[in-house]
N, C-alpha and C positions, 0 to 999 in steps of 0.2 A: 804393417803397423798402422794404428790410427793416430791421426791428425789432432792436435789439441787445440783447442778456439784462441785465436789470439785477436787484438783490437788489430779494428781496420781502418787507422783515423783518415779521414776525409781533408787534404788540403785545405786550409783558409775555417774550417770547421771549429765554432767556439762552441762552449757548453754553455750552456744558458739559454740558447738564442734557438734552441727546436721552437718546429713550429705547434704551435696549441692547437689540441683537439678535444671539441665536446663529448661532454662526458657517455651523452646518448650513442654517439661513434666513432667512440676510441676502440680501435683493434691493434694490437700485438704487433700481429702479422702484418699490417698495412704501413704501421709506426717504423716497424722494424726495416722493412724493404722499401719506403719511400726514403727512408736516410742514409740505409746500408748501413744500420746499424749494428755489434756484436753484443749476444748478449752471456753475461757470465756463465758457464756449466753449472749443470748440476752439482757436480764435483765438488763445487767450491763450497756447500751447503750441507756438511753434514749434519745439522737438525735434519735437514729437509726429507720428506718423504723421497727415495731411492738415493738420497745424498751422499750413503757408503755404499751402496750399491749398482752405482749405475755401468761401472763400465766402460764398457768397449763401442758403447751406443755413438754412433756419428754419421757422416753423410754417406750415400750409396749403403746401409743398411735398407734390408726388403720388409714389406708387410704386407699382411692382405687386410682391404679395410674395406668399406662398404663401397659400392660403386655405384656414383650418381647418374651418371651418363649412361641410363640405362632407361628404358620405355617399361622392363617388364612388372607387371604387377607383387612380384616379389622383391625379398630385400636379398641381392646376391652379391658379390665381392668379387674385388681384382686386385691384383699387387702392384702397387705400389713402392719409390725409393726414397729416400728422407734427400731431399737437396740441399735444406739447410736449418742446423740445428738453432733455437734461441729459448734455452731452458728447456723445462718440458716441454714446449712447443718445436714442432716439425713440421717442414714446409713440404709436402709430398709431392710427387709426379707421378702419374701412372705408367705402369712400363707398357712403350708401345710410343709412346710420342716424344722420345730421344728428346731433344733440344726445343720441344715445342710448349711453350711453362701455358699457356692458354688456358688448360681445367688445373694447373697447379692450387692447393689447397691450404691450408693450415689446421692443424690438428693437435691434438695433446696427447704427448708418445705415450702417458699412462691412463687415457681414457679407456672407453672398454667396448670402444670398437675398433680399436686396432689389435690385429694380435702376430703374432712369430707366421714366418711359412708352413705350412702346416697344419695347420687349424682347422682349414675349412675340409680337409680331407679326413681330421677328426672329427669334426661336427657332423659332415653329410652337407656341406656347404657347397654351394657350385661356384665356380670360376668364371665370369664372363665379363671377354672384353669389351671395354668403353666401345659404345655405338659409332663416335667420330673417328676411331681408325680400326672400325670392322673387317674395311676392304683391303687394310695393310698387307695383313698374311692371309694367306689358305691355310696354313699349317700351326695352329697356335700353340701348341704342346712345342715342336721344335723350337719355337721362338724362346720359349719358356724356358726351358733347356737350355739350350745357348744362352741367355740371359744369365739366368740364375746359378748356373754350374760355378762354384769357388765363390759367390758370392756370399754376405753374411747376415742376419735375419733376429731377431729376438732371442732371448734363452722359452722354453719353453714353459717354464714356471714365472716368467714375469708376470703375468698379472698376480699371480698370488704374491709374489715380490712386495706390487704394490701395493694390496690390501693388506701385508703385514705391516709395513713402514708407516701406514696411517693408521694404527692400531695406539690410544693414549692411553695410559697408565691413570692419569684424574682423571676425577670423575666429579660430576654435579654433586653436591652439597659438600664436599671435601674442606677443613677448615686450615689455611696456612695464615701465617703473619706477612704482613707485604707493609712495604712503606706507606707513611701515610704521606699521601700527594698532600697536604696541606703544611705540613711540621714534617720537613726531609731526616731531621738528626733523630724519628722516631721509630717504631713500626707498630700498625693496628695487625688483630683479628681479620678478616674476611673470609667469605665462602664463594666457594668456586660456582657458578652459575652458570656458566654452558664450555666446551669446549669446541674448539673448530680450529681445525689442522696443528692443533698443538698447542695453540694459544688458549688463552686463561679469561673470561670477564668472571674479575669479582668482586662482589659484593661486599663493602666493609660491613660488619657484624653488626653494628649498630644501626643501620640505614634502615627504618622502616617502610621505606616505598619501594627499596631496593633499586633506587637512581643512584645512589654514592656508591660509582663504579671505580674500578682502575681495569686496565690490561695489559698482560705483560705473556712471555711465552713460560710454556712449566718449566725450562731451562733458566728461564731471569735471574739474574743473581738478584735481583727484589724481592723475592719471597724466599722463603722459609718455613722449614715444620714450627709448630706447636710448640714452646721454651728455649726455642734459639738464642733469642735476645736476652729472657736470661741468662742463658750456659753462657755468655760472652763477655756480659756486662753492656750492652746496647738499650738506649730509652725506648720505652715499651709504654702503649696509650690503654690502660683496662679497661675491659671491655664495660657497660652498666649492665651487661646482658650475664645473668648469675651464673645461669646455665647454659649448658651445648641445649640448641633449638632440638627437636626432635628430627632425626633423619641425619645429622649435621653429625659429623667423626673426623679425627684428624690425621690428616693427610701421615702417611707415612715417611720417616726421616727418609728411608733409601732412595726415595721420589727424586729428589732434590737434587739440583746439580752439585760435583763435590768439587769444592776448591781444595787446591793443590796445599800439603801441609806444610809446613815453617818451623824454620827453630830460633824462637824469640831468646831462647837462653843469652847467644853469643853477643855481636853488636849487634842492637834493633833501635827499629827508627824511634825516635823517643819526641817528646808534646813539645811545640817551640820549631821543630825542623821546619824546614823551606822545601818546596818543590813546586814543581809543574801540573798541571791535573785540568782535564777537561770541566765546564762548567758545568754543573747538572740542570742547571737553568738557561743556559745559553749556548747548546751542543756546537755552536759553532765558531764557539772561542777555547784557546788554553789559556790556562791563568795563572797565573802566583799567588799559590797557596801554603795552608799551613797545616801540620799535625796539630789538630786539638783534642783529642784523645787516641791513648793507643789501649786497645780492646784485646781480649781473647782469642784466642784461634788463628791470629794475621791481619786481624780489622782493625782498622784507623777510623779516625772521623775527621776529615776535611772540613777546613774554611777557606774560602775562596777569599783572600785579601780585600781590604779596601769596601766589601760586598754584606757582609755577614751581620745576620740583625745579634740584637744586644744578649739577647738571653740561649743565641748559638743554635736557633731552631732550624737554621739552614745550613747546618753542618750537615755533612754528607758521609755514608759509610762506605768506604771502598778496602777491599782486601789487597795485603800487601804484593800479592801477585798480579795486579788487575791490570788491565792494558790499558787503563785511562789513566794513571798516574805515572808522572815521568821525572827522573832526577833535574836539578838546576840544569840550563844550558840545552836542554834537547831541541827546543823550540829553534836556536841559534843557531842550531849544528845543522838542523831539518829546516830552518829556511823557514820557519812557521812563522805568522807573526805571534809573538806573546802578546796578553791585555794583561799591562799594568794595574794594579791596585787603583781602584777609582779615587779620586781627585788625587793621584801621584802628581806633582809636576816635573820631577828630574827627569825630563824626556830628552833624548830619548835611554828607556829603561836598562840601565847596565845593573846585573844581578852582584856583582860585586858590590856596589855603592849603595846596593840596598841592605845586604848583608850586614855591611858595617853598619850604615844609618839604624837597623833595627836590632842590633845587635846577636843576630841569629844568625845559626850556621843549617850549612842546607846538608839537607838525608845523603847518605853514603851512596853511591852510584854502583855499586853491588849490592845492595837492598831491592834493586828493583827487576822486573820481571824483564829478561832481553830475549827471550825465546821469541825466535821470528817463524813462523810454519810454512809449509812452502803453499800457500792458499792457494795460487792458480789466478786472483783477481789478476784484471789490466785496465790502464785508465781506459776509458770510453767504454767500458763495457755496461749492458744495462740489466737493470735488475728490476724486483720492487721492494721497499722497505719501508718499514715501520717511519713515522712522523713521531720521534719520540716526548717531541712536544705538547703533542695530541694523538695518542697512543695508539687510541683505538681506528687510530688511519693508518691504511697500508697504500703507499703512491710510485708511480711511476719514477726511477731514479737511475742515477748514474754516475760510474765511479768516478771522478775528477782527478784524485790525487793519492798516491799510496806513500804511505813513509815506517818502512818494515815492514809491522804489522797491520798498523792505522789507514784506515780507508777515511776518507774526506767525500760523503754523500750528498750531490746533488740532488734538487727535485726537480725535474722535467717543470717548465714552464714557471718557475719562480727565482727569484734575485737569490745572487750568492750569501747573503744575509743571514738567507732561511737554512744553508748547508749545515752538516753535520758530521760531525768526527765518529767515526765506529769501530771498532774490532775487526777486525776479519772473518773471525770466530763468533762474529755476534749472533743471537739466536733471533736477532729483530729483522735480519736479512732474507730476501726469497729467492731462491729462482722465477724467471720469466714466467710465467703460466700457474705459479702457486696459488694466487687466489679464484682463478679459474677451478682447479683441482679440488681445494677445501671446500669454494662454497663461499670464498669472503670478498664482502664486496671493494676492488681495485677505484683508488680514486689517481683520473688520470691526471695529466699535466694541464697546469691552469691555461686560461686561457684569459687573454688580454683584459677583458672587461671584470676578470673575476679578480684579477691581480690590481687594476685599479680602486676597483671598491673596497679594497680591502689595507690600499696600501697608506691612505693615512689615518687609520688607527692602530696599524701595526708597527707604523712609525713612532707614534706617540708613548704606545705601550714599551716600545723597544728601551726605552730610556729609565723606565721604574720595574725593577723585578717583580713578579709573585712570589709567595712562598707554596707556592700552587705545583706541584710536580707536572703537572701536565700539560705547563707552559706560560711564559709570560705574554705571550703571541698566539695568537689563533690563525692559521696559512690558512686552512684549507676549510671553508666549512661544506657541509655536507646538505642535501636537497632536503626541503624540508620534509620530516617523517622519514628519512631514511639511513637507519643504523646497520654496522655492519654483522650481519648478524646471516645465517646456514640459510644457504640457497637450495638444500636438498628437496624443500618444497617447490620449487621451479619447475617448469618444463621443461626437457633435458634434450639435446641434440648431439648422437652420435655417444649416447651416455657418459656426456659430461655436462656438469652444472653452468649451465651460463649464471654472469653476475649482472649486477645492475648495471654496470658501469657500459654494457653493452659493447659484451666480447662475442658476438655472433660469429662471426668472421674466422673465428680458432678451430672451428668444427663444420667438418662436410657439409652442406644444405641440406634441408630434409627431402629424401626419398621420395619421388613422387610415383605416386598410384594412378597408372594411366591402363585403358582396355586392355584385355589380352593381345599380345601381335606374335606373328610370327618368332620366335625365339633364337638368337645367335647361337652358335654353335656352344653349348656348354657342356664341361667335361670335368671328371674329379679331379680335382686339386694335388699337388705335393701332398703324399705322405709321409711322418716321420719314422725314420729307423729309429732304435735304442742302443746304437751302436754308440761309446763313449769315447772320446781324443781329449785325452788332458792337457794337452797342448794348446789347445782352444779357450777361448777368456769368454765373457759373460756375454755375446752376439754367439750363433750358430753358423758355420761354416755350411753352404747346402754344396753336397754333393748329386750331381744329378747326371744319370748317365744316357749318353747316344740311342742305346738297345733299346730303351723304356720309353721310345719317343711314343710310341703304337701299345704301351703297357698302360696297365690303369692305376698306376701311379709311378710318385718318383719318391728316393730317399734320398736323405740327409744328414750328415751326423749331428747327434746333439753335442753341444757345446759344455764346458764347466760350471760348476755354480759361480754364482754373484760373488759368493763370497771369497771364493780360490782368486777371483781374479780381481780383488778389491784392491789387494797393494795397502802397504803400510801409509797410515796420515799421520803417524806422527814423525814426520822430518821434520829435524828444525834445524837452524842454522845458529850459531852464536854473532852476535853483533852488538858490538858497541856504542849506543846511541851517540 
């Protein structure tokens, strides 16, 4: 059976207090092993590209992947064992130097230089071992053998695996309605303008320079087809533009993430109720709020107490199943702090006393969603995640706090201030190596002089909202000229995209082209049988036999699909906040 990732906290260890690395030489790999840090699974990420598919993928799995440690003027291969998982990324060993991590590597398990055992005896690829333990064996085949026999290796359709799961349904010019980042209780027009690993930059319909951006994933509950807002009864900003631009068509409803349906018939939350709800201007508060309209289909419009401008432009639309809205009392129960209604002074804030004071009764505690999933997150594990602040930043982060469902996201190298309450389920979450993978550029953890300069006017700003959806606060800014935007134009190492943020370090060095020399002993590779064991989950078990040490090849059986051995995701548990 395989081993499931779980946090490995570090005695005396606080979050907050990682050490800063520039931007020009932040690695993964080096972040991750200088702190012995865990980072979340794949698993936990079903947007994510192999997120329902990954498996049975974990440590002492084999591959063969390119071999550096090599003089000859070709590009030939050796195998390789994963020592330790962190997202997509894999910490490889070459087999032959046991306990020796010296050429250990870092790599991206869905790059498209690594592949199953196998491979290179399908390709016509050679096998040759690293030059530093040439003189280990005389007999490299029995090593191999012995090595590899019971051990377990790729499925053999995993790369197609991955090029299906990065396969996106939008497309460039696609027209949905998304919020308008300036007047939250509305929604504009926009047109989809590039996509990269899923995610969305659009363009509101009216921008003529086409700078009046938002970003959000095609999953966001912020967008929406073409007359959403009206089928619902939600405020809607008309476009001045008369007509669909030429090229421009609208996004199809099936696109769209489908919220779970309701029956508003029986008791339903009705205008006036009380409850808890994340701030959509201050992700890292819950606050006492209010029903200010109840909509169509299960949508509310939130006001955040104490907060809310006069004419209601920063009411907020959350569906009555949404994991950011929570009955009176959860905050109390979970040990959160609540933020009282601004200038409250009955401090400190007892929900009773307000109740009465305001005369309102709070939303029925079976109205709300308690489905907890069984996610797999744990504190201290790391991730990267969207800056919902500033959207179109994806940064280095980490879990802190889980309550159910609710994750409480740190960012690497900034004050708890800046955290943020999420979903578990949220689609703004990556695995380790995501932006590596798409192409998008990773903004790492601050580092001390960036968090200085920035921290009193972050201060200052802390104190007066926007009605800006994209944040009342700016964390993180980005080098001048540099948006996040498809690194497929790049130079590519080990055929994955490096980012700016200068993830070198994730992928083998490049190959070097040195004279012809004498050549180690190379020989064909493992090849595959087609022999099937349904028994087997989404890794290959290699069978490899004694007789075939002196044969010119070896087999193995293949293993199950992905999807046989995906296992149900919708566990959930019932719990009462």
């Amino acid at each position: 059976m395989f081993t499931k990732l779980f946090v490995k906290l570090q005695e005396g260890q606080h979050f907050g207090q990682t050490s800063a690395v520039s931007m020009e030489g932040f690695s993964w790999g080096n972040y991750i092993n200088s702190n012995s840090f865990t980072a979340a699974p794949v698993t936990c990420f079903k947007h994510a590209p192999m997120g329902t598919c990954w498996g049975d993928i974990s440590e002492n799995v084999r591959v063969e992947v390119p071999n550096t440690d090599c003089s000859l003027p070709t590009k030939v291969f050796w195998i390789a064992g994963i020592v330790k998982l962190a997202g997509y990324n894999a910490l490889l060993r070459y087999e032959g130097f046991e306990n020796d991590p010296g050429l250990d590597f870092w790599c991206n398990v869905c790059g498209s230089d690594i592949h199953p055992v196998g491979w290179c005896a399908a390709s016509g690829k050679p096998l040759v071992p690293p030059r530093t333990i040439q003189h280990k064996y005389t007999n490299w085949k029995a090593f191999l053998v012995k090595r590899l026999t019971g051990a377990k290796t790729l499925p053999p359709d995993f790369s197609q695996k991955v090029s299906e799961s990065m396969q996106y349904p939008f497309k460039p010019c696609m027209r949905v309605e998304v919020v308008d980042k300036r007047h939250l209780c509305r929604t504009r027009v926009a047109v989809v303008e590039s996509v990269i690993g899923g995610r969305l930059r659009l363009v509101y319909e009216e921008s003529e320079d086409r700078t009046d951006d938002f970003w959000c994933h095609m999953h966001s509950p912020l967008i929406h087809h073409i007359g959403w807002s009206r089928s619902i009864g939600h405020r809607f900003k008309r476009s001045d533009i008369t007509k669909k631009q030429d090229g421009h068509f609208d996004t199809p409803p099936h696109l769209f993430a489908k919220v779970k349906e309701v029956d508003q018939s029986g008791e339903w939350f009705k205008e006036g109720m009380k409850l808890e709800a994340i701030d959509p201007l201050n992700l890292s508060t819950i606050c006492v709020a209010t029903i200010r309209k109840v909509l169509a289909d299960g949508f509310l419009m939130i006001g955040i107490d104490g907060s809310e401008a006069a004419d209601g432009s920063d009411w907020f639309c959350y569906h009555a199943t949404s994991p950011s809205i929570f009955p009176v009392g959860f905050c109390e129960i979970n040990m959160i702090e609540l933020t009282p209604p601004r200038g409250y002074t009955k401090l400190p804030f007892k929900w009773f006393d307000y109740l009465r004071e305001t005369g309102s009764i709070a939303a029925p505690v079976k109205l709300f969603n308690k489905d907890v999933p069984n996610h797999g997150f744990r504190v201290g594990m790391k991730l990267e995640a969207v800056d919902l602040m500033e959207p179109r930043l994806i940064c280095v982060a980490t879990v802190t706090r889980i309550i159910h469902r609710l994750l409480r996201i740190h960012f690497d190298g900034w004050e708890e201030e800046y955290d943020q309450w999420v979903d578990c389920e949220s689609p703004d979450l990556y695995p380790v190596g995501w932006c590596q993978l798409t192409g998008y550029q990773l903004q790492p953890p601050a580092s001390q002089s960036s968090r200085e300069s920035q921290s009193g006017s972050s201060k200052q700003k802390k104190k007066a909202k926007s009605q800006q959806y994209k944040g009342h606060k700016k964390k993180r800014k980005m080098p001048i000229g540099k948006k996040p935007v498809s690194l497929s134009s790049l130079p590519m190492t080990g055929g994955v995209r490096r980012s700016f943020s200068g993830d070198e370090e994730l992928t083998p060095p490049p190959y070097r082209t040195l004279p012809a020399q004498t050549a180690p002993e190379a020989f064909p590779p493992p090849s595959t049988s087609r022999e099937f064991s349904p028994s087997l989950k989404t890794v290959t078990t290699l069978q490899l036999k004694e007789e075939l040490i002196d044969g010119e090849d070896y087999n193995f059986l293949q293993g199950a699909s992905d999807q046989e051995s995906n296992g149900s995701a919708s566990f959930y548990i019932k719990q009462e906040p």
